[in-house]
KEDRENVO-231271 format. One record per residue: x, y, z of N, C-alpha, C in turn; residue in three letters. Coordinates in steps of 0.1 Angstrom, whole numbers, padded with zeros to 4 digits, always signed. Each point is the difference from the previous one (the first is absolute). Layout:
BEGIN
XYZXYZXYZAla;...
***
This chain:
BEGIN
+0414+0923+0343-0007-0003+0012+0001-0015+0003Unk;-0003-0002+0009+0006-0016+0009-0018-0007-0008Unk;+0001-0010-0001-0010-0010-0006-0002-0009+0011Unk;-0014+0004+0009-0004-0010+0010-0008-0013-0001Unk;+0002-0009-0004+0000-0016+0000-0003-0006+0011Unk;-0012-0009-0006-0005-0011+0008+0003-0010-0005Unk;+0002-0013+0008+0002-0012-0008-0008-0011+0007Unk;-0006-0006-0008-0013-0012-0001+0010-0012-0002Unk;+0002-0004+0012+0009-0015-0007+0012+0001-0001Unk;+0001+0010+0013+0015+0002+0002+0007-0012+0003Unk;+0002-0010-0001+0011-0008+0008-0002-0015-0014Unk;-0008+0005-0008+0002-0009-0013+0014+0004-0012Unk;-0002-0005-0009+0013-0002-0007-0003+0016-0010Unk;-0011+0004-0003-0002+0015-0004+0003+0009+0012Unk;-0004-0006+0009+0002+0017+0014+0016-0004+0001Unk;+0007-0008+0001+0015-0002+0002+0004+0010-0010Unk;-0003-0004-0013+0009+0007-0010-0002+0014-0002Unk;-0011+0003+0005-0007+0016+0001+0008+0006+0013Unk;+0000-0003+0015+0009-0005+0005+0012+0008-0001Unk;+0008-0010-0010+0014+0003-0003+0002+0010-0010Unk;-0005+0003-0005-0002+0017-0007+0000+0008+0008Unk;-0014-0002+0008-0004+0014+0013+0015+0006+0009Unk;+0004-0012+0000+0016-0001+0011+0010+0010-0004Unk;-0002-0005-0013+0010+0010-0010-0001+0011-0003Unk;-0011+0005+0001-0003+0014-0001-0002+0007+0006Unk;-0001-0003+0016-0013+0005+0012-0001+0017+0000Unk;+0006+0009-0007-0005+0009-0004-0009+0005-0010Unk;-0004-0008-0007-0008-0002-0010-0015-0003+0005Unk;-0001-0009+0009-0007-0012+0003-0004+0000+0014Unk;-0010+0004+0005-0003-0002+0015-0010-0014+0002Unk;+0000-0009+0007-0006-0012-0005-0014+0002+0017Unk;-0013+0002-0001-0004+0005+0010-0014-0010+0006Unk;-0006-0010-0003-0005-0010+0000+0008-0016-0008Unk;-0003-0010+0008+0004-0015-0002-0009-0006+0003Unk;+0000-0016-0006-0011-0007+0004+0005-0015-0004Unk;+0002-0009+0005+0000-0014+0000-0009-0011+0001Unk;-0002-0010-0006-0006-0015+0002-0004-0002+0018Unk;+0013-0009+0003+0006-0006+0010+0006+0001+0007Unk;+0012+0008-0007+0018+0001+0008-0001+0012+0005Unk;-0001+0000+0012-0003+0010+0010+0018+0001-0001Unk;+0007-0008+0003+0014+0009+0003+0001+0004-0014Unk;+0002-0004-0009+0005+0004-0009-0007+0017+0000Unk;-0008+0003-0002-0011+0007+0003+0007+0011+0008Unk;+0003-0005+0008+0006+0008+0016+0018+0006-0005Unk;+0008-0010-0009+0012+0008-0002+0000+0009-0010Unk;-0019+0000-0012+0002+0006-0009-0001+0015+0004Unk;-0009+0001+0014-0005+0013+0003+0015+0006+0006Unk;+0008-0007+0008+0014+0004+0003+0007+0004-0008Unk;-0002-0004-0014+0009+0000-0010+0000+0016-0006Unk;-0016+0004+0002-0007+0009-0006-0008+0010+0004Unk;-0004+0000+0013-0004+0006+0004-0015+0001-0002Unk;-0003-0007-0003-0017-0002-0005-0008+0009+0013Unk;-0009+0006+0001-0009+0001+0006-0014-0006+0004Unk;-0006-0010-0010-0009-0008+0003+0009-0014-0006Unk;-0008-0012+0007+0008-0013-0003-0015-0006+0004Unk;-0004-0011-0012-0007-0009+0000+0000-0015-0003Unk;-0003-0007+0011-0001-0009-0008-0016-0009-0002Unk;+0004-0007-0007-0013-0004-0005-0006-0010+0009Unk;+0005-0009+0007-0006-0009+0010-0004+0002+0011Unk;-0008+0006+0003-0004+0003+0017+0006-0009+0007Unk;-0001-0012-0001+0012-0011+0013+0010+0012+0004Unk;+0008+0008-0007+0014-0004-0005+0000+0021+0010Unk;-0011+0007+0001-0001+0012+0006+0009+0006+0008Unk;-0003-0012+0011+0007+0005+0013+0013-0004-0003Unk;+0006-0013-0008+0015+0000+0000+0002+0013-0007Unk;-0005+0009-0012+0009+0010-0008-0001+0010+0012Unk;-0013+0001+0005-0003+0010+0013+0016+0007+0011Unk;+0005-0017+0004+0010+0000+0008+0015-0005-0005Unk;+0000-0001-0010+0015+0005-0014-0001+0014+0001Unk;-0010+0010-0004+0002+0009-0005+0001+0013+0015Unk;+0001-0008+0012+0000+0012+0015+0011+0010-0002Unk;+0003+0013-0005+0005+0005+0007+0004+0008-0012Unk;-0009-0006-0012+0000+0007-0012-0007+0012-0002Unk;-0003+0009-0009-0006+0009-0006-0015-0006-0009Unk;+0003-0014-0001-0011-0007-0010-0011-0004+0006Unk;-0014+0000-0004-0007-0004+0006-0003-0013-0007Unk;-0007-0011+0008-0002-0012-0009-0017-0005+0002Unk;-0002-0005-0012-0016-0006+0003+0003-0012-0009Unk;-0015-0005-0001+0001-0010-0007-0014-0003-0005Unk;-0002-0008-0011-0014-0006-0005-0003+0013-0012Unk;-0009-0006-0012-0004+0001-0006-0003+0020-0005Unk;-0006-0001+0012-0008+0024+0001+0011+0001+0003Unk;+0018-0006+0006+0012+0007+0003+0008+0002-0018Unk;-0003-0006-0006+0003-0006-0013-0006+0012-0005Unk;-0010+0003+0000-0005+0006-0011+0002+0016+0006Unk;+0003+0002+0016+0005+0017+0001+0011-0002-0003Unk;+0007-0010+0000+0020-0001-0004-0001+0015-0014Unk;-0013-0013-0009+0003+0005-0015-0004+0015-0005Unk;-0008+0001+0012-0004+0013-0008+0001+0009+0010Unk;+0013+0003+0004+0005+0009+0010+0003+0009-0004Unk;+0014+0006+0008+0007+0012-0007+0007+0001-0010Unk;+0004-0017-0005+0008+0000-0013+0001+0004-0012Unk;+0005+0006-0005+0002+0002-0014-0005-0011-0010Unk;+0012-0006+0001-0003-0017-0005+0001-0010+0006Unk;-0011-0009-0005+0002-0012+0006+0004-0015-0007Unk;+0007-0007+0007+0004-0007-0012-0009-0013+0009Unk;-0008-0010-0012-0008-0008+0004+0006-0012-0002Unk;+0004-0008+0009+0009-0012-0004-0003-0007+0008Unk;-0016-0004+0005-0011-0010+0006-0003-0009-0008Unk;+0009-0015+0006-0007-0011-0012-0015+0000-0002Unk;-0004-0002-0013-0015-0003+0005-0011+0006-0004Unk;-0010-0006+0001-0015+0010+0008+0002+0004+0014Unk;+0004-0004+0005+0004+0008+0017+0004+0014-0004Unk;+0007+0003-0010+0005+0012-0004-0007+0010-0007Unk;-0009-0002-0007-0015+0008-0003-0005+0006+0005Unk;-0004+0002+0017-0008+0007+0007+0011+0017+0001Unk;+0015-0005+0001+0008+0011+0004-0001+0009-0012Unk;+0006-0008-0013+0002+0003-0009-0015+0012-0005Unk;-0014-0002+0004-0009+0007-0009+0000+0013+0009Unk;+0006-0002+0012-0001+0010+0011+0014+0010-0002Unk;+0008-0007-0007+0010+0010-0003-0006+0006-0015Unk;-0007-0007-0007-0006+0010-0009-0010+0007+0003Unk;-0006+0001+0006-0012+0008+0003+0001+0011+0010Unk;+0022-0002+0003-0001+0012+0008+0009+0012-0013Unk;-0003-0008-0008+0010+0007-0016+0015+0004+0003Unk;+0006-0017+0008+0009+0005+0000+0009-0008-0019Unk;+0015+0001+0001+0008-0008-0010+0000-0012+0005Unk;+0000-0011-0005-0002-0015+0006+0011-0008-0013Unk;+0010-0006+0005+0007-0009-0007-0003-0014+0002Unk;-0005-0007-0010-0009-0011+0005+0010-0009-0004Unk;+0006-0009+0008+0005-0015+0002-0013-0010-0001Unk;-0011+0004+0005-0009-0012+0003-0008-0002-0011Unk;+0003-0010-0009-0011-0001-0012-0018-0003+0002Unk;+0001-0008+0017-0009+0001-0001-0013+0010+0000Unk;+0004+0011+0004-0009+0011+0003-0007+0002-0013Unk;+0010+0001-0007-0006+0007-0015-0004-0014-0010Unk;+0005-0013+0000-0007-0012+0003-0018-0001+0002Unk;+0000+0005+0012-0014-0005+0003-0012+0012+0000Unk;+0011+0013-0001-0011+0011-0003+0007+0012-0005Unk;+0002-0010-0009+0009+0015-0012-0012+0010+0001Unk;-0014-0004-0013-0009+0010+0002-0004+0010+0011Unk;+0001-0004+0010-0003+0007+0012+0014+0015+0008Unk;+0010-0010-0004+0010+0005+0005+0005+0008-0011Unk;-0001+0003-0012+0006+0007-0006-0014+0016-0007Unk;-0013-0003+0009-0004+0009-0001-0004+0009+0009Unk;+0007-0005+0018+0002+0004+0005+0009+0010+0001Unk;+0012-0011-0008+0012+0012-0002-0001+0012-0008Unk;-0009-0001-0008-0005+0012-0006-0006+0008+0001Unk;-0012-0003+0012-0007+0013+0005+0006+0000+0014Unk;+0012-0003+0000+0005+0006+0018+0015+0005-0007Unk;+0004+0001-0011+0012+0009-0002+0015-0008+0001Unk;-0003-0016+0002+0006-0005+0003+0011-0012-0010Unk;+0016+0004+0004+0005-0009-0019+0003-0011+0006Unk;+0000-0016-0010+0004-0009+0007+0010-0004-0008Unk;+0018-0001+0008+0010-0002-0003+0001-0013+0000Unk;+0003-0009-0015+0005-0014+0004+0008-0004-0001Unk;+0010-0014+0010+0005+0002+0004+0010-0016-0007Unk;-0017-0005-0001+0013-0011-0011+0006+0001-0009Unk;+0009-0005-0002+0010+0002-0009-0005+0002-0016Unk;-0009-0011-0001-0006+0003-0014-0013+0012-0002Unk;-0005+0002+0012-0014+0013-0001+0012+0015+0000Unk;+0009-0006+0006+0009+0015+0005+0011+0002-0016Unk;+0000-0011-0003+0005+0000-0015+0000+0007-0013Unk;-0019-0002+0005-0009+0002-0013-0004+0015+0001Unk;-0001+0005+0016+0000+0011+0003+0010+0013-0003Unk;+0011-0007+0000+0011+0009-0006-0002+0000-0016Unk;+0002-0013-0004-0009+0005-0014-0002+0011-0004Unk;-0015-0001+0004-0009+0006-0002-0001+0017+0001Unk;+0011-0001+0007+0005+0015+0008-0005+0012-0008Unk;-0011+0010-0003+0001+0007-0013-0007-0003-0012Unk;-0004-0013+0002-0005-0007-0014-0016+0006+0002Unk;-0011-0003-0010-0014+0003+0000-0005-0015-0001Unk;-0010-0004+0006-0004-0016-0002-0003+0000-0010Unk;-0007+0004-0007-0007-0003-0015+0015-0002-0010Unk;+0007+0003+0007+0015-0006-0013+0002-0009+0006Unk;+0000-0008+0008+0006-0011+0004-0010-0008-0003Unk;+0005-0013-0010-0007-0013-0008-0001-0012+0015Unk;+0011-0005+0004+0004-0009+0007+0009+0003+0010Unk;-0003-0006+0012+0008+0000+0010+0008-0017+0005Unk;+0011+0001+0002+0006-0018-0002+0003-0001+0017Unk;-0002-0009+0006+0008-0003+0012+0003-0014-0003Unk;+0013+0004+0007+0014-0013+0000-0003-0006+0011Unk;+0004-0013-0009-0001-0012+0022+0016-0007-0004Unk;+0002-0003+0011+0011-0010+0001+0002-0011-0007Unk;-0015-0005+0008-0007-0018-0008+0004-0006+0012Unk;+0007+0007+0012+0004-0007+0014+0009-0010+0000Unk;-0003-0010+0006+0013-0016+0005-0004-0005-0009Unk;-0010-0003-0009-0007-0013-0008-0010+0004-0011Unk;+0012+0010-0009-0001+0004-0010+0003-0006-0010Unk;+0012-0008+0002+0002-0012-0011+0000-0014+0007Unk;-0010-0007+0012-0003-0008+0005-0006-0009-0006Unk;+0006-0009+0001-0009-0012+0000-0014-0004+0003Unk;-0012-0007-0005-0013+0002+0006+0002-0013+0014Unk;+0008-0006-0001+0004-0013+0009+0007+0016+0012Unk;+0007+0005-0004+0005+0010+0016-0008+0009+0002Unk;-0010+0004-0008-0011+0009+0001-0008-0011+0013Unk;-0004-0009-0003-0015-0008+0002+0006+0002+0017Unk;+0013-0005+0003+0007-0001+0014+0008+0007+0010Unk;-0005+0014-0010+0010+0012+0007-0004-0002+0009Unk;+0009+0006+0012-0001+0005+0016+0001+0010+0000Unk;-0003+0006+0013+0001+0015+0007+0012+0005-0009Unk;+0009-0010+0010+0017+0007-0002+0003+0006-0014Unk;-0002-0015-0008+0003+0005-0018-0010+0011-0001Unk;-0016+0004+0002-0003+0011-0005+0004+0014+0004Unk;+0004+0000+0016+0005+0012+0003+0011+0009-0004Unk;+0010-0015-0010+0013+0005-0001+0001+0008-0013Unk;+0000+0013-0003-0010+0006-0008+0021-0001-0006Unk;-0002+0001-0015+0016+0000-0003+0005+0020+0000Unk;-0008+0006+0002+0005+0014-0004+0001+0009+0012Unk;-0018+0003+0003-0002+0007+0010-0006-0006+0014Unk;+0009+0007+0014-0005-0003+0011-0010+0008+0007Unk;-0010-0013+0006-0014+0003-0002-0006-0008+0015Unk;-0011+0001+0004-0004-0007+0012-0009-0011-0009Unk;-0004-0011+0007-0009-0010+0002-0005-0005-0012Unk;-0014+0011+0005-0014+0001-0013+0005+0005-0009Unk;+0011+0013-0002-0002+0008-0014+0009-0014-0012Unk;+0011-0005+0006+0009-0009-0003-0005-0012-0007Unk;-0014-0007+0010-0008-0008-0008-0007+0004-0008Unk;-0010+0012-0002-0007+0006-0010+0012+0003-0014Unk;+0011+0002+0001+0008+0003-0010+0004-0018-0006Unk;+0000-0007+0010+0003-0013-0005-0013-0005-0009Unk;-0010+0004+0002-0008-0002-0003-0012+0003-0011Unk;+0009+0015-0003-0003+0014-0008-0014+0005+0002Unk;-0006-0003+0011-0008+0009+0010+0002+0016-0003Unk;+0013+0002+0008+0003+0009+0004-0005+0009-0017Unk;+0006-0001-0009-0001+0003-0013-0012+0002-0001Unk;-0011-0009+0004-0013+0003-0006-0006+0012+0012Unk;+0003-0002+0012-0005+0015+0005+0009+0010-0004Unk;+0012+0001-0006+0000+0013-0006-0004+0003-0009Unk;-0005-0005-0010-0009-0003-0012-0012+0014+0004Unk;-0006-0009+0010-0010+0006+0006+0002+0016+0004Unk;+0010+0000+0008+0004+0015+0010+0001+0007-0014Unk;+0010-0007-0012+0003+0011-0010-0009+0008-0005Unk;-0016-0011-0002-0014+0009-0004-0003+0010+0004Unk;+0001-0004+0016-0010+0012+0007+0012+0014+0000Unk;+0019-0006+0003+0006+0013+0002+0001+0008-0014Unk;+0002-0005-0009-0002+0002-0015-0012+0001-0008Unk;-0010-0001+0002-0011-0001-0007-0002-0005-0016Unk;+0007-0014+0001+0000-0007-0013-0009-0010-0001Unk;-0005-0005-0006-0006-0011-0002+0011-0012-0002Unk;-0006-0012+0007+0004-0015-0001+0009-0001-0015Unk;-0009+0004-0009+0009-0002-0013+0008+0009-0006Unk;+0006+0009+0011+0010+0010-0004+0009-0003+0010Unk;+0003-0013+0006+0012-0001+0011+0004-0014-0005Unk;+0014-0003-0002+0001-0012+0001+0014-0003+0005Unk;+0001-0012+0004+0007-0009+0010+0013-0008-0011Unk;+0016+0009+0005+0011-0005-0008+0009-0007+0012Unk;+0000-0014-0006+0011-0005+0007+0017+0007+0001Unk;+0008+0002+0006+0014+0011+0001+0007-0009+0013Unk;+0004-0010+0001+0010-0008+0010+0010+0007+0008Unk;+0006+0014-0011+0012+0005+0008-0008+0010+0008Unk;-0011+0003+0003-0007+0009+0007+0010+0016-0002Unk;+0003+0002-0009+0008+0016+0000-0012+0009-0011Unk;-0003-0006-0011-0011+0012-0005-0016-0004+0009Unk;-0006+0011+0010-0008+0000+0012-0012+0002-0008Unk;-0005+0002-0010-0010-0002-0009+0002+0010-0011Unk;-0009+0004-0011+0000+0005-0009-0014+0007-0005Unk;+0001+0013-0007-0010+0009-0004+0002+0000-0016Unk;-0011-0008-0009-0001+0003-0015-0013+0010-0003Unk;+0005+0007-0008-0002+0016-0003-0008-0003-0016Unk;-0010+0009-0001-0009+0001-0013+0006-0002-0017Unk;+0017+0008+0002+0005+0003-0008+0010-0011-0003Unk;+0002-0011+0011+0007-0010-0005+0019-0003+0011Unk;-0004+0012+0007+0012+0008+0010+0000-0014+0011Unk;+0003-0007+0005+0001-0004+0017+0012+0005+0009Unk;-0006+0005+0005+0007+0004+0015+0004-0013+0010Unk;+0008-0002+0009+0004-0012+0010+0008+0007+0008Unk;-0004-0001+0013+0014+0002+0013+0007-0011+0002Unk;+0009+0001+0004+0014-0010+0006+0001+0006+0011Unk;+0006-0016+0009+0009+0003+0013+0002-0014+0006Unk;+0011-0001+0007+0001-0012+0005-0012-0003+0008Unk;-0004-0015+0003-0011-0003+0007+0002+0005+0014Unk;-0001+0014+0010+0003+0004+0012-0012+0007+0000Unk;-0011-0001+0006-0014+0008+0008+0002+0014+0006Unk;+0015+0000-0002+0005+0016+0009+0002+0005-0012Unk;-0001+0000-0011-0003+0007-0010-0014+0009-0001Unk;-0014-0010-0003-0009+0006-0006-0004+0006+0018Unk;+0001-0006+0009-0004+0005+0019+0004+0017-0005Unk;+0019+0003+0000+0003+0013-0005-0008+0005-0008Unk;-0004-0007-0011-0007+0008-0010-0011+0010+0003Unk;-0008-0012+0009-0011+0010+0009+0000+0007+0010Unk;+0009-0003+0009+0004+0008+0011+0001+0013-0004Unk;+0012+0002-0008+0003+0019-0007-0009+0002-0010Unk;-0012-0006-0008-0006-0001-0009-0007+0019+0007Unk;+0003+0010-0013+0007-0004-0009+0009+0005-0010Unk;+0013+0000+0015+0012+0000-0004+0005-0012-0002Unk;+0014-0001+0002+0008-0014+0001+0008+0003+0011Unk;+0005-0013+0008+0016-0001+0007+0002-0012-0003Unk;+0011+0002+0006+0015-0011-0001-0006-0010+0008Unk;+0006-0013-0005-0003-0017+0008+0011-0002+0001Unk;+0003-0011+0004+0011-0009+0006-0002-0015-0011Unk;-0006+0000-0007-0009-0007-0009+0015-0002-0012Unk;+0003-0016-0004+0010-0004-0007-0001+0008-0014Unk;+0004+0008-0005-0001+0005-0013+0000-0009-0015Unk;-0007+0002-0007-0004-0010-0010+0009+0000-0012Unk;+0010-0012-0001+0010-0002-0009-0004-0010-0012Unk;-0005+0007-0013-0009-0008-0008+0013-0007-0006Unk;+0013+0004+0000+0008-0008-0010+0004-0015+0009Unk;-0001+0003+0010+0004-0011+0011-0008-0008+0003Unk;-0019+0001-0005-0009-0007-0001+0000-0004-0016Unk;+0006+0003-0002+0001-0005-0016-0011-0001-0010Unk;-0011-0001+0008-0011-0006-0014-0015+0000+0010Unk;-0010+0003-0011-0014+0002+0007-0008-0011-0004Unk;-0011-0010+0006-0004-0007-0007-0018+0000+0002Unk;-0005+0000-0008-0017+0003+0002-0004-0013-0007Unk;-0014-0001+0007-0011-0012-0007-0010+0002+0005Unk;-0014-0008-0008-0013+0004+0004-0002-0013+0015Unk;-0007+0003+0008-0003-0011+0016-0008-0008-0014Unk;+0009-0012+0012-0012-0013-0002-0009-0001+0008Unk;-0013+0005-0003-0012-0008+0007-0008-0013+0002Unk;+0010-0005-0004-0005-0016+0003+0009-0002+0009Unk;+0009+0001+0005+0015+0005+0014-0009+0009+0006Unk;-0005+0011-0004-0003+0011+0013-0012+0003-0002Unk;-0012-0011+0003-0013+0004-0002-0007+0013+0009Unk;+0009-0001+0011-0006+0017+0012+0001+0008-0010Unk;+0006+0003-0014+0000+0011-0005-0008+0002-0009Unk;-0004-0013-0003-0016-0001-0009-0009+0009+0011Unk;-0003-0007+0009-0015+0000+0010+0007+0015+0001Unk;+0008+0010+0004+0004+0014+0005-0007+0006-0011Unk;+0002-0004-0013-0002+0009-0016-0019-0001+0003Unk;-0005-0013+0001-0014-0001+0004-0008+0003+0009Unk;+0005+0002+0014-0005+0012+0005-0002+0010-0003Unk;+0013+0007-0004+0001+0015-0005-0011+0005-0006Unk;-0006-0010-0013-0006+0001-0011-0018-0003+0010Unk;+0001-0008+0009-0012-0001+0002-0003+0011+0011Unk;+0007+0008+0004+0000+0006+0010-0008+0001+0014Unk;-0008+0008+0009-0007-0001+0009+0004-0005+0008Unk;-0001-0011+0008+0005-0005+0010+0011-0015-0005Unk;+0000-0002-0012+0011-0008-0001+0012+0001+0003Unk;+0007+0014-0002+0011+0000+0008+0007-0005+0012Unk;-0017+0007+0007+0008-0004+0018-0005-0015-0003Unk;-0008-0004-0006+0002-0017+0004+0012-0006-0001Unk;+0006+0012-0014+0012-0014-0005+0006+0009+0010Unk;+0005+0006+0008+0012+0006+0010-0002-0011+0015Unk;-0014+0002+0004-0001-0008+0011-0001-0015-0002Unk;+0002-0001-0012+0000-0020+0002+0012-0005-0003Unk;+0010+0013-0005+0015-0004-0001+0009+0001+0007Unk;-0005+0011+0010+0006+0004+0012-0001-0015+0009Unk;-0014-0009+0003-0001-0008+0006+0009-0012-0007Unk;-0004-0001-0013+0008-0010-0005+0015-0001+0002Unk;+0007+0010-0001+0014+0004+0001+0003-0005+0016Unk;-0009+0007+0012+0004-0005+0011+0001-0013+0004Unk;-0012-0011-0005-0001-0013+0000+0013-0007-0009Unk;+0005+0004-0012+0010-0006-0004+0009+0003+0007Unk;+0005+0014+0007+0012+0003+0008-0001-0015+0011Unk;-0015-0002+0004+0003-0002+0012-0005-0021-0003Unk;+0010-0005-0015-0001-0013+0004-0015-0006-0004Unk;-0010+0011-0002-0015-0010-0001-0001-0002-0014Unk;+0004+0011-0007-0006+0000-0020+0013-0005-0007Unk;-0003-0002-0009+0015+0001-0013+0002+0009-0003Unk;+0007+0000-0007+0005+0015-0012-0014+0002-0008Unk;+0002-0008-0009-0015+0002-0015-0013+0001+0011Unk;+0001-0005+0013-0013+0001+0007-0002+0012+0002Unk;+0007+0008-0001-0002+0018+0007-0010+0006-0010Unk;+0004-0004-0019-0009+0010-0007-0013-0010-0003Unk;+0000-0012+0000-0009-0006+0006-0012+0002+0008Unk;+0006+0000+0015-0010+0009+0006-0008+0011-0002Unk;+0010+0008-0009-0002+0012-0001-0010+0002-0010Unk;-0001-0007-0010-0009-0004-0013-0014-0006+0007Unk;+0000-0007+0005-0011-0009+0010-0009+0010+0007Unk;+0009+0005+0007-0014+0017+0007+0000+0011-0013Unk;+0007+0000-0006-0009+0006-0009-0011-0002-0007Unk;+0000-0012-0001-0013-0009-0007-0013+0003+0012Unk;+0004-0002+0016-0010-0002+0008-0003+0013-0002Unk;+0007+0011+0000-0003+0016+0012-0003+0008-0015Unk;-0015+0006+0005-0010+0008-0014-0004+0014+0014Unk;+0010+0007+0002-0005+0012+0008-0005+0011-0008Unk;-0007+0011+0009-0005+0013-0008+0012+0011-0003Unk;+0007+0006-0005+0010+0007+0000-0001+0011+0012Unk;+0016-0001+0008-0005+0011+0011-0002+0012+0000Unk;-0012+0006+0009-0001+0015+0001+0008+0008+0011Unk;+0008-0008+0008+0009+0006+0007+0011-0005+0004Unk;+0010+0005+0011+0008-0009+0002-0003-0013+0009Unk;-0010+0005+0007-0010-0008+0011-0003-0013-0012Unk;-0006+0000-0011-0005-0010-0007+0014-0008-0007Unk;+0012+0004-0002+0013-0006-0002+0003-0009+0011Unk;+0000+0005+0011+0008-0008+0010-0010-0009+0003Unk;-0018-0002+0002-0008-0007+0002-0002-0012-0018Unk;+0006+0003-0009+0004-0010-0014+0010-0009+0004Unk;+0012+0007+0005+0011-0006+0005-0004-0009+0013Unk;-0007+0003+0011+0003-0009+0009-0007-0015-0005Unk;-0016+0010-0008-0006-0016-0008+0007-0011-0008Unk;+0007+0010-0007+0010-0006-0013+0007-0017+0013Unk;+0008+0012+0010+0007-0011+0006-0006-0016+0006Unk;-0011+0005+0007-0014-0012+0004+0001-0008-0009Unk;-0004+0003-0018-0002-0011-0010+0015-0006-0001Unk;+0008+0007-0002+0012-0008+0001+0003-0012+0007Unk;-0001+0009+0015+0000-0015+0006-0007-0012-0002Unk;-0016+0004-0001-0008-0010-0003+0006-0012-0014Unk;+0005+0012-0008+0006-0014-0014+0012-0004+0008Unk;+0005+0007+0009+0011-0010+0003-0001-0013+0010Unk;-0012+0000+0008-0003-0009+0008-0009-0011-0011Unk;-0007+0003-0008-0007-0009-0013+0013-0008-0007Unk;+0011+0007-0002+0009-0010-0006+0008-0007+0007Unk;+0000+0005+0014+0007-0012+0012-0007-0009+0000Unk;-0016-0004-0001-0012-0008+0004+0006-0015-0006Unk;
***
């Protein structure tokens, strides 16, 4: 039967590669809601491309331009926030969530609560309310497919296994641009050097969180809540050539590891037919021609984000979304010329010291942690301009 798909973040570098699968199959695959940021056209050739029936985008400015792109179409278009959240929990089968962000939360708990399959791209969701969102998914019938390379990794793993045999779960990082950096090119990275990720291509924020092994410490996090491990049954292996996608150690002494070249149209497939398999277009992985694997433990005195990510975890309740929304802020002020590099986990360290919230009782209390989170941020960041 045809598999009807929504996509959250259609016109980002996950909806592209999702996207280019769907294309390839379109028998397989009916793609039946979209939703974008900004890019109303883009937006506008994805529905031509596909036939979407609803098309969102997320800016109300931006309404009336998708409004009058899409004349003459089959698609209807809305926009804002309550358009976001009927996108997600429509007619689809599955939905693939690939909303940078906390912006991406509201859709995301709405596509679980209609128990649909949800392939999550967005770490934040499960970030700032794993607890919430993964007990949702359990009393609405609903599985969450993930979609990173290393949760989608660990998941194939896992395939079959019983938890109580599995000792440790390992996720691999790159170590990014400034893995073997200098603290003199650390102290003065720029945008440019952090973006330029050496393996995998990536937008903006994910690119600096990876430079910065952020990114690592919220999966740290997502791994808890999608896995139900504790902090000291996960840990963090450096792997440069990004081809082993993480690793499962087993009671008995066994570890399990997936391979594949670093391509997102891998683990995207994985979940799309999950759970069958198809065919990618995806470089096939030539271990003789990579010659050699090389692993090490992260330096945390280099990547302290992945201290403060392990210390959240552990302190749980609302420290999560602190550390998510003060990195999120941090990352945009470095993109944008105001912070340093080291200033990002800095900041990030700083509101956690300020922000002592009650743990949330809903999603309502998540997004009202987050907008405060953001308020104290700024505040330390106008205290250290003074």
């Amino acid at each position: 039967m045809t598999r009807k798909i929504a996509i959250l973040g259609a016109t980002g570098s996950i909806g592209k590669s999702t996207l280019d699968l769907i294309e390839s199959d379109p028998e397989r695959f009916e793609v039946v809601a979209v939703t974008a940021g900004t890019n109303a056209e883009a937006l506008a050739d994805i529905v031509r491309r596909t036939g979407a029936r609803l098309a969102v985008i997320a800016d109300e400015s931006r309404r009336r331009d998708l409004e009058e792109l899409l004349v003459g179409s089959n698609c209807r278009a809305d926009a804002g926030q309550a358009a976001l959240v009927e996108a997600a929990g429509g007619e689809s089968d599955l939905v693939i969530a690939a909303i940078v962000g906390c912006a991406g939360l509201p859709p995301v708990m709405a596509a679980v609560e209609a128990g649909k399959t949800v392939a999550l791209a967005n770490k934040e969701a499960l970030v700032t309310a794993g607890e919430l969102m993964t007990r949702s998914a359990q009393a609405n019938g609903s599985t969450l497919l993930p979609i990173d390379s290393e949760h989608n990794a660990i998941f194939q793993c896992l395939a079959g296994a019983r938890v109580e045999h599995v000792l440790r779960i390992i996720l691999t990082a790159s170590g990014g641009p400034f893995r073997t950096a200098s603290a003199e090119l650390i102290a003065s990275a720029t945008p440019a050097q952090a973006v330029a990720h050496p393996n995998w291509t990536m937008g903006a924020k994910i690119s600096v969180d990876s430079a910065t092994m952020m990114n690592k410490g919220l999966e740290l996090i997502e791994a808890h809540y999608l896995f139900g491990l504790p902090s000291g049954r996960i840990d963090v292996l450096i792997h440069p050539q990004s081809v082993v996608h993480s690793l499962v150690e087993f009671v008995d002494g066994s570890v399990l590891a997936q391979l594949g070249s670093p391509d997102m149209r891998i683990p995207i497939a994985y979940a799309l037919a999950w759970p069958e398999r198809i065919s990618t277009p995806a470089k096939r992985l030539d271990l003789a021609g990579v010659g050699h694997l090389d692993f090490e433990s992260p330096d945390l005195s280099r990547f302290p984000a992945l201290r403060l990510a392990r210390e959240a975890l552990e302190a749980g309740g609302a420290a999560p979304i602190v550390l998510n929304a003060a990195n999120e802020v941090a990352v945009a002020s470095f993109l944008a010329g105001k912070l340093s590099f080291p200033g990002i986990a800095q900041l990030v360290e700083a509101t956690l010291g300020r922000c002592d919230f009650a743990p949330p009782a809903s999603i309502r209390d998540v997004l009202e942690i987050d907008r405060e989170t953001r308020l104290r941020v700024g505040e330390l960041t106008a205290e250290a301009c003074q």
